[in-house]
C-alpha positions in Angstrom: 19.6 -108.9 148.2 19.3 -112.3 146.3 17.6 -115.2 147.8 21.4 -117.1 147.4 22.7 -114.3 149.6 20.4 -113.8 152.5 21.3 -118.3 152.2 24.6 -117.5 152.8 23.7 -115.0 155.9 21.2 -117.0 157.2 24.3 -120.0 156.9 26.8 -118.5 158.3 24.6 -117.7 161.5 23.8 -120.9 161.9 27.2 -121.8 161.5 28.0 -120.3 164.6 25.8 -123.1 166.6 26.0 -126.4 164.7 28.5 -127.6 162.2 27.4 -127.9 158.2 28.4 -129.4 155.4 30.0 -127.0 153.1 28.9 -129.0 149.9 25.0 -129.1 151.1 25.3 -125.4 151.0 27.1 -125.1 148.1 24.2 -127.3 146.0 21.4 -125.1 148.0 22.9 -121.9 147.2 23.3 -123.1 143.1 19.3 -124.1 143.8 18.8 -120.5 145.0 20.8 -119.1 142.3 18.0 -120.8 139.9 15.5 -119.0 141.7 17.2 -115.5 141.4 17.7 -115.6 138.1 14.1 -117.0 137.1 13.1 -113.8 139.5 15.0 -111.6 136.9 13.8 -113.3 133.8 17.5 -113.8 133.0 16.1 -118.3 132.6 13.3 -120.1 132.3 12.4 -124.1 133.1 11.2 -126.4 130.6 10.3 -129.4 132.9 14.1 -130.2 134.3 16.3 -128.2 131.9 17.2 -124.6 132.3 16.7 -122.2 129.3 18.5 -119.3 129.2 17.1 -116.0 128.3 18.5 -112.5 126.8 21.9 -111.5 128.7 21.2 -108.7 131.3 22.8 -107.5 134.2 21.1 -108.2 137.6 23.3 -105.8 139.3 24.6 -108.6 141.7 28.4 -110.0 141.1 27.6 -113.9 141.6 24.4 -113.8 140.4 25.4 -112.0 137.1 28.8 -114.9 137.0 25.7 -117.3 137.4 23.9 -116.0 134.1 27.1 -115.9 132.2 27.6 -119.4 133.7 24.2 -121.0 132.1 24.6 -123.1 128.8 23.5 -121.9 125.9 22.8 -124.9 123.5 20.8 -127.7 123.4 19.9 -129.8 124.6 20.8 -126.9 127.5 21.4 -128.1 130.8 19.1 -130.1 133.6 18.9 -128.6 137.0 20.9 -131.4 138.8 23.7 -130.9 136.5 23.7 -127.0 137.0 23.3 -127.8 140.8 26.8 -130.1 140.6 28.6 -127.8 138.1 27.7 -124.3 139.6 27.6 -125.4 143.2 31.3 -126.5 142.9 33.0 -124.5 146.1 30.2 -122.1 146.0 29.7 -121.8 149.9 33.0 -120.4 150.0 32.6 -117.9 147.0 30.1 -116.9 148.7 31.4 -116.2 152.2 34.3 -114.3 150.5 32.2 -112.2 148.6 29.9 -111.5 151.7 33.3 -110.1 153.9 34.2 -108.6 150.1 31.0 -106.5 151.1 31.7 -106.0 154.3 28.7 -107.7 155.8 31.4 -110.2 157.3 34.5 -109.1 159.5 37.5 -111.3 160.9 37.5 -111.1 164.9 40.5 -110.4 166.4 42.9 -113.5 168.5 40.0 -115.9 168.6 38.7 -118.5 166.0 35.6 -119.0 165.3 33.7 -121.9 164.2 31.7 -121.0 161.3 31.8 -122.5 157.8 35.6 -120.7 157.4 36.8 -120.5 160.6 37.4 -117.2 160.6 34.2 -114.4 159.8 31.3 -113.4 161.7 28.3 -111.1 160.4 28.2 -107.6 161.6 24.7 -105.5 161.5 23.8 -104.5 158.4 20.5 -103.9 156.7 21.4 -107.0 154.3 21.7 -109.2 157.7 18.3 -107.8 159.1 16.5 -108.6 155.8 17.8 -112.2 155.8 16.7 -112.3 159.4 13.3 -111.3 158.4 12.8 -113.7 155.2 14.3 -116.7 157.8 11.8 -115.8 161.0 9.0 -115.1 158.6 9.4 -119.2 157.5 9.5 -117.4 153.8 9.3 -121.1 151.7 11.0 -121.0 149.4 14.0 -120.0 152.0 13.0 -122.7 154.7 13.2 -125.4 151.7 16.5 -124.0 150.7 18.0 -124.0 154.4 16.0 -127.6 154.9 18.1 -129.4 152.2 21.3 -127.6 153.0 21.2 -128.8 156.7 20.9 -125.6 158.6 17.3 -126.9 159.8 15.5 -130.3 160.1 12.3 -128.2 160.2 9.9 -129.2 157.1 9.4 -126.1 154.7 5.9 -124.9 154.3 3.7 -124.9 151.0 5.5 -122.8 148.5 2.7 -122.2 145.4 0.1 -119.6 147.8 2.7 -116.7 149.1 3.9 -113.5 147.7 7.8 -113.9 147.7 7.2 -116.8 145.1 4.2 -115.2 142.7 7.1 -115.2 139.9 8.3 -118.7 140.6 5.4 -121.3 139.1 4.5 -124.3 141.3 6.5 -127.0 138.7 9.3 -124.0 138.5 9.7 -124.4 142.7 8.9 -128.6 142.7 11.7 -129.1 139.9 14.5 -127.2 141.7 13.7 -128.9 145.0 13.5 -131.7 143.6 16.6 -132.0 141.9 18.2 -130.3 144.9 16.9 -133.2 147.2 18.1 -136.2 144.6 21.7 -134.0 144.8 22.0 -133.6 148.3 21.0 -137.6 149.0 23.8 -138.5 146.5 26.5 -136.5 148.0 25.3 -138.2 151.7 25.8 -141.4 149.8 29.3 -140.5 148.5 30.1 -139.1 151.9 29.2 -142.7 153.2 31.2 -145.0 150.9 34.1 -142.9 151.4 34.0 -143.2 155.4 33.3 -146.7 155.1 36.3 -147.0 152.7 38.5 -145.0 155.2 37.5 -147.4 158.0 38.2 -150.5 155.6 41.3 -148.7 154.8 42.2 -147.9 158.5 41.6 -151.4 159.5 44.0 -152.9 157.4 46.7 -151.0 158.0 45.7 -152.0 161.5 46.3 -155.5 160.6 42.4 -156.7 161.1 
């Protein structure tokens, strides 16, 4: 399993308990995506912008749509702007594609309040090696889940651990970097458009 996908476990757990915003996941799980495919040698970073290597199959659906997905002339693409372009309604693509799997199933006459509304996880081997990365406080995973709400908990050091020996130190502080400046300018969007609502709400009001 991909880093993005045991994201999208670990999520939709947490989903159960407290609510999330769907586009914080969506901009974590394009940050993991990075990750992944710097993992398979299918990009590298060169400071903020992603270069794309040789076209190979990771043998994982989204992942593989994400290396199709990466531009492949320069200037190429900064990580921010991949995080914005790939993380367009990617939470959901990726709760699909977990019930597509069958690591998800629909309960019967009840709804449930995860990030749909309507899957919960079933045991699986993919849910009990997600579980293991996230009680482990694996980094890179704790960072990930950090900026996409799921905990307030500060993620650990990432350079000295074995889950990130293929990910450099400026490879790791660029994409959580970017992911951070992303996730602080959706808040801010988020605010001006409730404060427009209210503004909008008290007029009609007459105020």
């Amino acid at each position: 399993m991909t880093t993005a996908r045991d994201l999208a476990i670990v999520a939709l757990d947490a989903a159960a308990h407290k609510p999330l915003e769907p586009g914080d996941l969506s901009l974590a799980l394009a940050a993991a995506e990075v990750f992944d495919l710097v993992a398979a040698k299918a990009l590298v970073l060169d400071g903020d912008r992603i270069l794309p290597s040789a076209r190979s199959r990771t043998g994982d659906r989204l992942l593989d749509e994400a290396a199709e997905a990466l531009v492949r002339r320069e200037p190429y693409e900064s990580v921010e702007d991949w995080l914005w372009r790939r993380g367009r309604g990617l939470s959901a693509a990726y709760v699909d594609d977990l019930e597509r799997m069958g690591l998800t199933a629909r309960p019967k006459g009840r709804r449930i309040p995860l990030l749909t509304g309507r899957t919960v996880l079933v045991d699986s081997a993919a849910r009990s090696a997600a579980e293991e990365r996230w009680t482990a406080h694996e980094p890179v995973l704790a960072a990930l889940a950090a900026a996409a709400g799921i905990t307030d908990e500060p993620a650990e050091d990432t350079e000295d651990t074995e889950d990130t020996e293929q990910l450099t130190g400026e490879t790791v502080t660029a994409v959580l970097a970017a992911l951070g400046e992303a996730v602080m300018e959706l808040e801010a969007v988020r605010q001006r458009k409730a404060i427009e609502d209210a503004a909008f709400d008290n007029v009609w009001r007459g105020y």
